[in-house]
PDB file of N, CA, C and O in Angstrom:
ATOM      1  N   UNK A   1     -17.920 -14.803  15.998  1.00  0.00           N
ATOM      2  CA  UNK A   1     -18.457 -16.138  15.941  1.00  0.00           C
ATOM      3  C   UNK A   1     -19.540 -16.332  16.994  1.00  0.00           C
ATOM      4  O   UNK A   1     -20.571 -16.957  16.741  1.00  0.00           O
ATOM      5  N   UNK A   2     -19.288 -15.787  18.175  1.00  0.00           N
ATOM      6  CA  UNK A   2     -20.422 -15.315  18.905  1.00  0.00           C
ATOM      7  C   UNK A   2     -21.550 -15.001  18.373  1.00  0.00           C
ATOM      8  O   UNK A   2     -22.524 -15.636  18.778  1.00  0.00           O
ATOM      9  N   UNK A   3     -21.698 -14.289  17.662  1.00  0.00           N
ATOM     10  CA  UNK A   3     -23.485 -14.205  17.100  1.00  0.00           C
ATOM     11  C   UNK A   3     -23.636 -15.052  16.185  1.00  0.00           C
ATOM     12  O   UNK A   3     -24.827 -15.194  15.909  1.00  0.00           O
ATOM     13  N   UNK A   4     -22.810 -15.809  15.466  1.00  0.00           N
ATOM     14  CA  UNK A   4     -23.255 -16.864  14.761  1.00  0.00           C
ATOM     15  C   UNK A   4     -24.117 -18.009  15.104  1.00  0.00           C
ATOM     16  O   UNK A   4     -25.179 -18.559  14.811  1.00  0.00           O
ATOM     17  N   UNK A   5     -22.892 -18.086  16.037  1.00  0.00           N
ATOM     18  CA  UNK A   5     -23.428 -19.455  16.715  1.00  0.00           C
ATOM     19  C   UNK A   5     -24.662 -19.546  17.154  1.00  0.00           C
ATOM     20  O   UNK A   5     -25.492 -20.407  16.863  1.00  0.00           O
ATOM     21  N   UNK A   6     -24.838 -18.099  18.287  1.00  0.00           N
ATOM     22  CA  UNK A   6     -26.174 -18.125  18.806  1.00  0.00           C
ATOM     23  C   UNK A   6     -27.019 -17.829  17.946  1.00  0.00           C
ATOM     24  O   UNK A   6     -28.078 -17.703  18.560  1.00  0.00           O
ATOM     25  N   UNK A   7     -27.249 -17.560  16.422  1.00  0.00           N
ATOM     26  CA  UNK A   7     -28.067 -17.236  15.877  1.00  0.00           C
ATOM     27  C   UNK A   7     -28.552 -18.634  15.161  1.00  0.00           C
ATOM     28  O   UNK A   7     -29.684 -18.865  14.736  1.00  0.00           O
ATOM     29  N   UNK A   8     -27.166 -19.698  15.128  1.00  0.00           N
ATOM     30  CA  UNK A   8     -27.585 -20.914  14.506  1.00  0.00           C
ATOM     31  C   UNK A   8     -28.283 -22.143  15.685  1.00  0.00           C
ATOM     32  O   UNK A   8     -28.796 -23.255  15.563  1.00  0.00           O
ATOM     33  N   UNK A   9     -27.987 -21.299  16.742  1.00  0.00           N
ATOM     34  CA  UNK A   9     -28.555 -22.306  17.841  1.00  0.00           C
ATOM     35  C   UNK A   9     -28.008 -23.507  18.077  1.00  0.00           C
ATOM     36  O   UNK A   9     -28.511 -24.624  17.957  1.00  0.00           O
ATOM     37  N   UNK A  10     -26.719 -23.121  18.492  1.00  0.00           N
ATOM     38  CA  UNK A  10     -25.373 -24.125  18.937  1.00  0.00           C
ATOM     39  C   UNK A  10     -26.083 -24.010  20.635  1.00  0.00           C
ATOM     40  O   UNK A  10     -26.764 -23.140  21.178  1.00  0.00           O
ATOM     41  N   UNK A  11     -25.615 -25.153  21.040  1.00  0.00           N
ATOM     42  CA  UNK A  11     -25.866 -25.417  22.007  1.00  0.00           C
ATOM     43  C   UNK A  11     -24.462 -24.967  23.174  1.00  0.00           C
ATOM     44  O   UNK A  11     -23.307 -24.856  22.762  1.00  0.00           O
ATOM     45  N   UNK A  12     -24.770 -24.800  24.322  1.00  0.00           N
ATOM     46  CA  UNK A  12     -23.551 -24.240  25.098  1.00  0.00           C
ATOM     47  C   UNK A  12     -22.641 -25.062  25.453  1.00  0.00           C
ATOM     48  O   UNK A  12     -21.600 -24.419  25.588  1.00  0.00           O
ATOM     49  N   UNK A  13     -22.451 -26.376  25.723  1.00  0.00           N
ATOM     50  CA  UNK A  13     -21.563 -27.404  25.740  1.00  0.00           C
ATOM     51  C   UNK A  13     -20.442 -27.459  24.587  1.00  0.00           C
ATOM     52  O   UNK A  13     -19.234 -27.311  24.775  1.00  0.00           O
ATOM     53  N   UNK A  14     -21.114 -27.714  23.283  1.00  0.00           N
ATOM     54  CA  UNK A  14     -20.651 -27.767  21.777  1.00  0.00           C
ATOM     55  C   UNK A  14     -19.976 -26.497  21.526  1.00  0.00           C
ATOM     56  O   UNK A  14     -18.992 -26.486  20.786  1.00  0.00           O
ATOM     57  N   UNK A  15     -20.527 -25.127  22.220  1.00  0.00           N
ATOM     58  CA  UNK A  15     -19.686 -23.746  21.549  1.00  0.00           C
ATOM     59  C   UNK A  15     -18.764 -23.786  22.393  1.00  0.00           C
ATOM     60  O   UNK A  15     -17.641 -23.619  21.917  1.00  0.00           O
ATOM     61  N   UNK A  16     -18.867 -24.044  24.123  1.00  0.00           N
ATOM     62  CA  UNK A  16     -17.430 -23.702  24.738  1.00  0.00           C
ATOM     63  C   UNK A  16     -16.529 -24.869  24.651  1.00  0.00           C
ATOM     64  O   UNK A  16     -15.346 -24.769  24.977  1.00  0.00           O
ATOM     65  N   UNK A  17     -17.125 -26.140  24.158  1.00  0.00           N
ATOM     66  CA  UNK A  17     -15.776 -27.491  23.759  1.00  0.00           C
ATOM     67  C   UNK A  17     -15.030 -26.532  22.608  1.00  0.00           C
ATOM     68  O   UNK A  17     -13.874 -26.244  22.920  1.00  0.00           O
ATOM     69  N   UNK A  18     -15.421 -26.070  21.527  1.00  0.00           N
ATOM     70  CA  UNK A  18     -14.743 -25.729  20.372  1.00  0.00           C
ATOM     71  C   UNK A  18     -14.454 -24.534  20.270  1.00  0.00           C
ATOM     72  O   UNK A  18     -13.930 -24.131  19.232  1.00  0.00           O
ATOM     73  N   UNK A  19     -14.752 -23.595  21.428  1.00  0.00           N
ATOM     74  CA  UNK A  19     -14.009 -22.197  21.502  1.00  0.00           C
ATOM     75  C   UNK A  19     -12.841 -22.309  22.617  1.00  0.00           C
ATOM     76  O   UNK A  19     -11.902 -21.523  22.744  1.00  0.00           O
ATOM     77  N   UNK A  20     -13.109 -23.464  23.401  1.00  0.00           N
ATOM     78  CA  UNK A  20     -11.872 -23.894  24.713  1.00  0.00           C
ATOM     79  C   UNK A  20     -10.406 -24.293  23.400  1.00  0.00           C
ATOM     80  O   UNK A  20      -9.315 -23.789  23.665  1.00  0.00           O
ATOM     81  N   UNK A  21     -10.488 -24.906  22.488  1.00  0.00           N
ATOM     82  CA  UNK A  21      -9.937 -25.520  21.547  1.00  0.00           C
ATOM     83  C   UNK A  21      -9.560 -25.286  20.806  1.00  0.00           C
ATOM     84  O   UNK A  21      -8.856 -26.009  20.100  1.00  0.00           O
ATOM     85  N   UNK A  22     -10.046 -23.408  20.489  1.00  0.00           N
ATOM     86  CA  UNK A  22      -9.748 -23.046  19.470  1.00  0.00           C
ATOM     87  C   UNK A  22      -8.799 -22.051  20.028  1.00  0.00           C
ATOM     88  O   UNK A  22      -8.055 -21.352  19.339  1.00  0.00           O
ATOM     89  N   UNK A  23      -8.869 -22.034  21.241  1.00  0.00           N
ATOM     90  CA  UNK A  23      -8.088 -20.980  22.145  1.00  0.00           C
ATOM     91  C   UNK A  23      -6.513 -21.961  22.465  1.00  0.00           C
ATOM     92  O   UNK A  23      -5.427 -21.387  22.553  1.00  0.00           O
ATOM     93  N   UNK A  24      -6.636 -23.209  22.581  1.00  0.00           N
ATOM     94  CA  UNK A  24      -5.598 -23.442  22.901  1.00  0.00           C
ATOM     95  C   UNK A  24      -4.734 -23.888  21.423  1.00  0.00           C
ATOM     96  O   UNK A  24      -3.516 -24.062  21.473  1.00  0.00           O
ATOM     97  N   UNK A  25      -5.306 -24.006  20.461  1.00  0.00           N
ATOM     98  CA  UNK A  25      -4.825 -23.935  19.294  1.00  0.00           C
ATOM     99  C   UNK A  25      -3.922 -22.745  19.075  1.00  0.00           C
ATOM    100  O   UNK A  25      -2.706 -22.860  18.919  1.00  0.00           O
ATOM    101  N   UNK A  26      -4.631 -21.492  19.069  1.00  0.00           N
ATOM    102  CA  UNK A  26      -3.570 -20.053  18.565  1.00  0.00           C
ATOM    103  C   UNK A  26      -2.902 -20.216  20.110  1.00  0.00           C
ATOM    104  O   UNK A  26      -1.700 -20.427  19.950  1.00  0.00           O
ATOM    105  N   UNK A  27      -3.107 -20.203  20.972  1.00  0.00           N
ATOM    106  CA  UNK A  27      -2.325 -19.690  22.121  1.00  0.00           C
ATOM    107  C   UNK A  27      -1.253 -20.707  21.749  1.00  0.00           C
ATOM    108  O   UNK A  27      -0.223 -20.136  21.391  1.00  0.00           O
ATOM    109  N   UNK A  28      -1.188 -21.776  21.728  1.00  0.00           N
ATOM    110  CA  UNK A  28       0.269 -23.176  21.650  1.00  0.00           C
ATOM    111  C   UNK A  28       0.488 -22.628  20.585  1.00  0.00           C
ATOM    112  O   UNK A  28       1.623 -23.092  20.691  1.00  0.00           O
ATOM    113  N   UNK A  29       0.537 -21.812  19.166  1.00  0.00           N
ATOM    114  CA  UNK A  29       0.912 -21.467  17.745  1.00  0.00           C
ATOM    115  C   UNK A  29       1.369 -20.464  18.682  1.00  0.00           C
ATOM    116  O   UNK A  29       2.467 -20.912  19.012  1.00  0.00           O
ATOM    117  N   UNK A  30       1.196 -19.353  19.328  1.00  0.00           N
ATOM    118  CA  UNK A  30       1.825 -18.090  19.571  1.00  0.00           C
ATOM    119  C   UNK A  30       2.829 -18.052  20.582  1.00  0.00           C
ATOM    120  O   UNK A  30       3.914 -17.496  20.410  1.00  0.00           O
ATOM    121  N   UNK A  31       2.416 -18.763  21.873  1.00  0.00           N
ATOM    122  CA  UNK A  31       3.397 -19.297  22.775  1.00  0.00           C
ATOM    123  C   UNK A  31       4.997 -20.127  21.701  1.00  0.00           C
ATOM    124  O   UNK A  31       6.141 -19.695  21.843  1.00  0.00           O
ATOM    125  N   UNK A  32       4.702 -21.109  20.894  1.00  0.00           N
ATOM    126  CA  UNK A  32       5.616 -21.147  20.425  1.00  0.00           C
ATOM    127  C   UNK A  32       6.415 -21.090  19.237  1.00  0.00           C
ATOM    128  O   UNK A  32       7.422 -21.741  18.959  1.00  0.00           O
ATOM    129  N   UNK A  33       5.722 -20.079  18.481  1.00  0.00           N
ATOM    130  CA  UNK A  33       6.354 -18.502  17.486  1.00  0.00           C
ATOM    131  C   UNK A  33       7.314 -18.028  18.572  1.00  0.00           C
ATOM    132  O   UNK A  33       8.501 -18.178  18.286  1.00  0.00           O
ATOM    133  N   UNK A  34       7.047 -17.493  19.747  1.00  0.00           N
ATOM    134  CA  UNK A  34       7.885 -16.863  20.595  1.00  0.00           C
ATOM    135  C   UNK A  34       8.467 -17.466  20.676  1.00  0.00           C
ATOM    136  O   UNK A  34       9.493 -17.298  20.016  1.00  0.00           O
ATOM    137  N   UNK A  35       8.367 -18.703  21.536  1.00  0.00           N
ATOM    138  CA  UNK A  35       9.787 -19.781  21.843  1.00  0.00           C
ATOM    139  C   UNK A  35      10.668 -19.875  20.738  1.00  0.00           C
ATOM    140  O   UNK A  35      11.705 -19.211  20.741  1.00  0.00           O
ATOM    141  N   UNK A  36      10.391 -20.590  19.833  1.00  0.00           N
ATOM    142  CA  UNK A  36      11.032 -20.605  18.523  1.00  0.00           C
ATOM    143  C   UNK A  36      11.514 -19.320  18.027  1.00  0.00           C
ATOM    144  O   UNK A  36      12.147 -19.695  17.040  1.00  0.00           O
ATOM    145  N   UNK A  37      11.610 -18.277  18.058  1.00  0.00           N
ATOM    146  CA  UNK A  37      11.767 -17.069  17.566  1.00  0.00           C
ATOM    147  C   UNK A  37      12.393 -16.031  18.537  1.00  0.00           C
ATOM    148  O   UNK A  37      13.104 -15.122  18.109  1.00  0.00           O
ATOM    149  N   UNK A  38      12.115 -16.188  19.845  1.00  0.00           N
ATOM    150  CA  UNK A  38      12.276 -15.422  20.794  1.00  0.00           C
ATOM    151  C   UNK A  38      13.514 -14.932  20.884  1.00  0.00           C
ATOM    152  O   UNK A  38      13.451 -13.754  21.235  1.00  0.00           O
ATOM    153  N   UNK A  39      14.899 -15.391  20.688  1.00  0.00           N
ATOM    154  CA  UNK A  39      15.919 -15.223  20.646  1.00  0.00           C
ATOM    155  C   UNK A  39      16.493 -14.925  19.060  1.00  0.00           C
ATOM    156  O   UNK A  39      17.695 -15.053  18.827  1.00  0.00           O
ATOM    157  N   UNK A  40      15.479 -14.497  17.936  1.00  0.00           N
ATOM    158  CA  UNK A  40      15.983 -13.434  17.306  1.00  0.00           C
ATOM    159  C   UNK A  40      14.782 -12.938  17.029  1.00  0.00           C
ATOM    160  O   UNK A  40      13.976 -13.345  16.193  1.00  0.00           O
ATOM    161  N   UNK A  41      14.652 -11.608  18.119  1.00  0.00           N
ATOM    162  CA  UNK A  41      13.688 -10.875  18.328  1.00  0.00           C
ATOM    163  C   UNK A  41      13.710  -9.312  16.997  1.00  0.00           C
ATOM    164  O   UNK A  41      12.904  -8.701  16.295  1.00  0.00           O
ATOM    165  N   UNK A  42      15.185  -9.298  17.316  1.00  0.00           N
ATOM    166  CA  UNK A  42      15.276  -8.175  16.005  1.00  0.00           C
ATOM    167  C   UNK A  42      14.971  -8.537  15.057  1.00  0.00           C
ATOM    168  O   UNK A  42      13.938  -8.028  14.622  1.00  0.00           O
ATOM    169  N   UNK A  43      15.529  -9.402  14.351  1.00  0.00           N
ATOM    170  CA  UNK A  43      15.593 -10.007  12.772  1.00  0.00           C
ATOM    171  C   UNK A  43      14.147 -10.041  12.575  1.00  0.00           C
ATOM    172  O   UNK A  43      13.697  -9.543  11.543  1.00  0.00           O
ATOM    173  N   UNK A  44      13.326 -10.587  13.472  1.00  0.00           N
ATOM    174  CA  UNK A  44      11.768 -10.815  13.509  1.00  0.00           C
ATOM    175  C   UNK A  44      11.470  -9.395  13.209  1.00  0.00           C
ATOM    176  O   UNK A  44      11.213  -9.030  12.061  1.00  0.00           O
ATOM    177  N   UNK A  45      11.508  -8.394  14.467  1.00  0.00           N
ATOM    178  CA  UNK A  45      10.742  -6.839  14.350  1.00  0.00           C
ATOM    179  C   UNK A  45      11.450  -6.180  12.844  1.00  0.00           C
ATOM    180  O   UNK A  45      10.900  -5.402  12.064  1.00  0.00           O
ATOM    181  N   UNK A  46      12.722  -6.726  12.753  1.00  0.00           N
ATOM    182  CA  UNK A  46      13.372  -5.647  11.418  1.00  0.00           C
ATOM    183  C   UNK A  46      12.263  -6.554   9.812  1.00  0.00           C
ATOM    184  O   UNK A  46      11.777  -5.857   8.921  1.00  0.00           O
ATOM    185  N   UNK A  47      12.159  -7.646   9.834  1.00  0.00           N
ATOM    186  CA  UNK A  47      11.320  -8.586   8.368  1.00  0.00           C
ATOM    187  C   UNK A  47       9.704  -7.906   8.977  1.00  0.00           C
ATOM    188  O   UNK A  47       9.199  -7.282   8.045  1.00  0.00           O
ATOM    189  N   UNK A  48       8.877  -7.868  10.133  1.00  0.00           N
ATOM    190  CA  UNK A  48       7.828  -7.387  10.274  1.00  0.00           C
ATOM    191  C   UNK A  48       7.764  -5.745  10.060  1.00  0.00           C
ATOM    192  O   UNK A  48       6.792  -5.110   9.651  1.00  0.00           O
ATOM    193  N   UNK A  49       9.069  -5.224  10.447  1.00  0.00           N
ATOM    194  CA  UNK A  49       8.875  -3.463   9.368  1.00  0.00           C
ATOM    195  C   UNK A  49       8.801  -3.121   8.329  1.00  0.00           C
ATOM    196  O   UNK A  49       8.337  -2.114   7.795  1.00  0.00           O
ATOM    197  N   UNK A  50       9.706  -4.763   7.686  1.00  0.00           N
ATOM    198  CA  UNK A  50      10.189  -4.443   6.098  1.00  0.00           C
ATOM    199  C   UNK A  50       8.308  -4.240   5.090  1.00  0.00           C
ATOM    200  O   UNK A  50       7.771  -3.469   4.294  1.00  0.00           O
ATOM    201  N   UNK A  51       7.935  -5.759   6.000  1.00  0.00           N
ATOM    202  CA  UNK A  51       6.700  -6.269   5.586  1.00  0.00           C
ATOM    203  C   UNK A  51       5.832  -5.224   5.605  1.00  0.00           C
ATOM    204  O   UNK A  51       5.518  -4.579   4.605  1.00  0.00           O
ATOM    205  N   UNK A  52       5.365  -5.001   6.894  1.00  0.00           N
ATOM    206  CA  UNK A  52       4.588  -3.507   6.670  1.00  0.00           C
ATOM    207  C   UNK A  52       4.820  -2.511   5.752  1.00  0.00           C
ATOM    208  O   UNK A  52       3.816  -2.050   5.209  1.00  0.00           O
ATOM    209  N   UNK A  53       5.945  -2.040   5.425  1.00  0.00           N
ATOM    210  CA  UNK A  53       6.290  -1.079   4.311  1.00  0.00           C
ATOM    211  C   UNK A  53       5.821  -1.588   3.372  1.00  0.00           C
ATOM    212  O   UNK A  53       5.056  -0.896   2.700  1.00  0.00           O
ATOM    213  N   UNK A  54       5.968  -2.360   3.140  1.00  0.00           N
ATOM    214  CA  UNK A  54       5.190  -2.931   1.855  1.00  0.00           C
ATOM    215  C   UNK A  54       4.134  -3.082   1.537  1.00  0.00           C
ATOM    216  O   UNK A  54       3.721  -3.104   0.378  1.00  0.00           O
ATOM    217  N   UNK A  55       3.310  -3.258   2.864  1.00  0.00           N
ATOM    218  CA  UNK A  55       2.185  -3.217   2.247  1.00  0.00           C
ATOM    219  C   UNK A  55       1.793  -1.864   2.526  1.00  0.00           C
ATOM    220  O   UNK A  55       1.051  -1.396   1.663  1.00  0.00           O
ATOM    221  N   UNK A  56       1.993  -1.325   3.201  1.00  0.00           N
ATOM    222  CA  UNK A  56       2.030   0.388   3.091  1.00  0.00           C
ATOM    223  C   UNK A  56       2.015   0.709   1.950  1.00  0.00           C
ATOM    224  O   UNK A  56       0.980   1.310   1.662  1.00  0.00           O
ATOM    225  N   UNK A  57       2.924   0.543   0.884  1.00  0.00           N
ATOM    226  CA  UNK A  57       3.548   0.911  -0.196  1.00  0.00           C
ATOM    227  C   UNK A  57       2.344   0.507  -1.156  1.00  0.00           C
ATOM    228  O   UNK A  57       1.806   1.416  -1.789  1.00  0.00           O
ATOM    229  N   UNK A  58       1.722  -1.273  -1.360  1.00  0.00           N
ATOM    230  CA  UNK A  58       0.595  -1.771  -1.654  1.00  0.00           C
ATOM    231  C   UNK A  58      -0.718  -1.130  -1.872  1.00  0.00           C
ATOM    232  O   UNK A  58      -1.445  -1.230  -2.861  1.00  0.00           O
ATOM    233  N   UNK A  59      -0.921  -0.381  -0.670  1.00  0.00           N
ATOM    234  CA  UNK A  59      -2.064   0.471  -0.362  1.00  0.00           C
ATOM    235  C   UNK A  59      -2.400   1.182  -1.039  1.00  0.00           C
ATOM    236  O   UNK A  59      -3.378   1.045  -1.774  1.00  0.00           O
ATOM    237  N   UNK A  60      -1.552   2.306  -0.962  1.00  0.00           N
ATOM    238  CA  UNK A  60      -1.000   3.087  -1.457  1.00  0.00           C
ATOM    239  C   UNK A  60      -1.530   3.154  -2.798  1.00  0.00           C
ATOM    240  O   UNK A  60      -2.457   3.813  -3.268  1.00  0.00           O
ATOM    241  N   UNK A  61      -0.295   1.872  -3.582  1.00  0.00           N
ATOM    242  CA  UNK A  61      -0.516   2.039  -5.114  1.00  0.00           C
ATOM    243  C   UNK A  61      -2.094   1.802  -5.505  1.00  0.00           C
ATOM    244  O   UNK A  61      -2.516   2.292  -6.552  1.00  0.00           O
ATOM    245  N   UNK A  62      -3.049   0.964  -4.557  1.00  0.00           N
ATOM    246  CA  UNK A  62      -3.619   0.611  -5.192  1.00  0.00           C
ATOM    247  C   UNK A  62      -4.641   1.619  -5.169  1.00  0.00           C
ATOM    248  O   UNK A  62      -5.304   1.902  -6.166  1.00  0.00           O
ATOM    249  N   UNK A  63      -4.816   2.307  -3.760  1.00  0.00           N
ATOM    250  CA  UNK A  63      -5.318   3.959  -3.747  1.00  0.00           C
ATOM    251  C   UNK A  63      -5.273   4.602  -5.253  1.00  0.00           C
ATOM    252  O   UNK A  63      -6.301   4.777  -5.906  1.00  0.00           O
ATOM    253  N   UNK A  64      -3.999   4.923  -5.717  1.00  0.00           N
ATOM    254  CA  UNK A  64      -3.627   5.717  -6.308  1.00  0.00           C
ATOM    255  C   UNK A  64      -4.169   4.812  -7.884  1.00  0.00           C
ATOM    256  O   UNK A  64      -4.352   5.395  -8.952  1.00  0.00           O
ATOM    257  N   UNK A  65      -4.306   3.659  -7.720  1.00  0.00           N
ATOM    258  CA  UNK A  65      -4.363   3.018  -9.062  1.00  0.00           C
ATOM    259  C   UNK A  65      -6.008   3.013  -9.035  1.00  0.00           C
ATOM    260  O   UNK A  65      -6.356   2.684 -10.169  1.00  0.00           O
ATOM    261  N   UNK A  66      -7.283   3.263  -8.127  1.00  0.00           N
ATOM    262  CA  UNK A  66      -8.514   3.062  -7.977  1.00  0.00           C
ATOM    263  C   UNK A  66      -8.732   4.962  -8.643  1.00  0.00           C
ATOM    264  O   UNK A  66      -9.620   5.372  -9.390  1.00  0.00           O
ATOM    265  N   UNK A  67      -7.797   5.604  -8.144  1.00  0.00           N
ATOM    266  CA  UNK A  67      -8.409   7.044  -7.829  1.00  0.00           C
ATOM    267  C   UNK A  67      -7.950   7.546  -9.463  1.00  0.00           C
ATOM    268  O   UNK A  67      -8.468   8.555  -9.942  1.00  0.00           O
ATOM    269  N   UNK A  68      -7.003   6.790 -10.191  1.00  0.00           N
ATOM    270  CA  UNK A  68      -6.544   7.455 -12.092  1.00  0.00           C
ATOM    271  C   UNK A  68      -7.136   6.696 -12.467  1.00  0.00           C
ATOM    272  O   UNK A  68      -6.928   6.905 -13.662  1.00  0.00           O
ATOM    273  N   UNK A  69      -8.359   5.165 -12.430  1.00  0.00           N
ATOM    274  CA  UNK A  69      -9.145   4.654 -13.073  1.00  0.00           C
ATOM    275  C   UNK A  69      -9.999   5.602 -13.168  1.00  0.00           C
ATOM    276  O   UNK A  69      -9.966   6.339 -14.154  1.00  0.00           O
ATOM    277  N   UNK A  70     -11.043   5.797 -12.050  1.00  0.00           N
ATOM    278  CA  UNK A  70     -11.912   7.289 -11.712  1.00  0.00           C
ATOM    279  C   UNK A  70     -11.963   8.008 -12.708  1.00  0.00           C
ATOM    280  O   UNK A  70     -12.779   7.959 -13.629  1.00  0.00           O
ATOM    281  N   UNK A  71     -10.524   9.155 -12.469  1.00  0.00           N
ATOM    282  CA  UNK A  71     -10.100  10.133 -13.439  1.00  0.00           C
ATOM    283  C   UNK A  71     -10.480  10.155 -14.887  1.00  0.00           C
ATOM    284  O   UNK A  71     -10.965  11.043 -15.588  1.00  0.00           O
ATOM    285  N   UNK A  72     -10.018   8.575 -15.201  1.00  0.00           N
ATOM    286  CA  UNK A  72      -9.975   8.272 -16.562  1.00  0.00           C
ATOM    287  C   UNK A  72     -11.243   7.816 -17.139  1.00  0.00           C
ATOM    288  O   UNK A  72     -11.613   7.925 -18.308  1.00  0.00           O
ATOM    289  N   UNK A  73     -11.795   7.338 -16.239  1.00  0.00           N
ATOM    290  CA  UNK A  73     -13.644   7.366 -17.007  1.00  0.00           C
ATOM    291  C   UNK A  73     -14.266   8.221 -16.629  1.00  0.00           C
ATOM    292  O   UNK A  73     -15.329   8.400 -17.223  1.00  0.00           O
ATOM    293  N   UNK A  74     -13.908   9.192 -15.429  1.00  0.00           N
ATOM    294  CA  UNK A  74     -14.761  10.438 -15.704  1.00  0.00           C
ATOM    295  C   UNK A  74     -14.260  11.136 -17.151  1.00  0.00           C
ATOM    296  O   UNK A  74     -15.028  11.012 -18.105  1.00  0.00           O
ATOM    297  N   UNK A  75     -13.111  11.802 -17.330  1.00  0.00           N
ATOM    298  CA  UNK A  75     -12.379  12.393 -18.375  1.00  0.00           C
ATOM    299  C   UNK A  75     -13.493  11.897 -19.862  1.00  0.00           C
ATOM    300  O   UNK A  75     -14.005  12.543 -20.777  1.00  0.00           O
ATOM    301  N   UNK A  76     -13.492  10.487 -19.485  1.00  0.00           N
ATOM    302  CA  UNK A  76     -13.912   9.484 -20.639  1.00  0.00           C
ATOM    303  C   UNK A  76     -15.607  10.101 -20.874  1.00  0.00           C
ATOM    304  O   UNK A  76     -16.204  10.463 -21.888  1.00  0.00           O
ATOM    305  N   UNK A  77     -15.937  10.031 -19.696  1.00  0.00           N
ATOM    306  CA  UNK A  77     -17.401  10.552 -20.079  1.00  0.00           C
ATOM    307  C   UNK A  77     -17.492  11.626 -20.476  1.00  0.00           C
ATOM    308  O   UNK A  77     -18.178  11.696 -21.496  1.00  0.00           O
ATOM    309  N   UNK A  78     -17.153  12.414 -20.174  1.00  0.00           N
ATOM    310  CA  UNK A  78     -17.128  14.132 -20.350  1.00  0.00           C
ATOM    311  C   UNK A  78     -16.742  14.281 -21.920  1.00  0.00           C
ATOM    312  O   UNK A  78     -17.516  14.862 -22.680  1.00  0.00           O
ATOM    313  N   UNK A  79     -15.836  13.876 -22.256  1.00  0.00           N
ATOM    314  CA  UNK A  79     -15.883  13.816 -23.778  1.00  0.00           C
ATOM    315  C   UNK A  79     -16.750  12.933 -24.528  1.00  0.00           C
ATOM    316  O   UNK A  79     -17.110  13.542 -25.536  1.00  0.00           O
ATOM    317  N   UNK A  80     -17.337  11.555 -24.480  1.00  0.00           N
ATOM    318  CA  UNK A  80     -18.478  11.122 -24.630  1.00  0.00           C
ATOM    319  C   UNK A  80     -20.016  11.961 -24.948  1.00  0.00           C
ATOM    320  O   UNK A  80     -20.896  11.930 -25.808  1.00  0.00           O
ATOM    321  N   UNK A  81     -19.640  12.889 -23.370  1.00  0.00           N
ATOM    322  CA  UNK A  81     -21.266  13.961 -23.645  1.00  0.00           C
ATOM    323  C   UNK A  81     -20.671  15.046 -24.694  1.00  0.00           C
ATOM    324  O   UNK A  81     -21.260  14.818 -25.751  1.00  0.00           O
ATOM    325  N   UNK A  82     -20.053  15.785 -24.819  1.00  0.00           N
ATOM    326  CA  UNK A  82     -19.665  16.495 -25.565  1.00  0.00           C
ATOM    327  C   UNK A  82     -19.841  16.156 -27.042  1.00  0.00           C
ATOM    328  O   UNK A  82     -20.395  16.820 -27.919  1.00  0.00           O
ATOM    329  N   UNK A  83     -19.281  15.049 -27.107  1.00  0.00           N
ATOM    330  CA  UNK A  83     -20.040  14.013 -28.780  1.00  0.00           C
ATOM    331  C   UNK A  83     -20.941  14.642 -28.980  1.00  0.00           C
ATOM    332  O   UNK A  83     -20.933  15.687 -29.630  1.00  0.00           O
ATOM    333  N   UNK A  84     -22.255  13.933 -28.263  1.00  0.00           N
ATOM    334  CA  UNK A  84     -23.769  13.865 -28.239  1.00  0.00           C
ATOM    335  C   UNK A  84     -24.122  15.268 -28.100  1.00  0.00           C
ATOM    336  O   UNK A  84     -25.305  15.604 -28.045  1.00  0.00           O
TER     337      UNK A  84
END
């Protein structure tokens, strides 16, 4: 957001009011995720492993689902030229 700004020609008052603000926004959201949460720290890390696997797993398929589209219109062309 840094080069934005300065590229839109925000003035320095206006960028550090709303980057001071935007800092204490996530920091009070994260400070109290922890509070709120802090005392079930496992249950938290064990649903944030599950989560990751999943999208691990996500990746993955969709790797694998980009790379047999490929396959299948190359395959597709190659018999196409062969037609002709």
């Amino acid at each position: 957001m840094n080069l934005v700004m300065g590229a839109a020609r925000m003035n320095r008052a206006n960028f550090t009011f709303w980057g001071v603000l935007g800092e204490v926004v996530w920091v009070t959201i994260y400070v109290g995720l922890g509070y709120a949460f802090g005392d079930q720290i496992e249950t938290v890390a064990s649903i944030a492993g599950n989560f990751s696997g999943v999208l691990a797993a996500g990746a993955v398929t969709l790797g694998l689902g980009f790379w047999l589209r490929a396959a299948i219109r190359s395959e597709a062309r190659k018999r196409i030229s062969q037609i002709h």
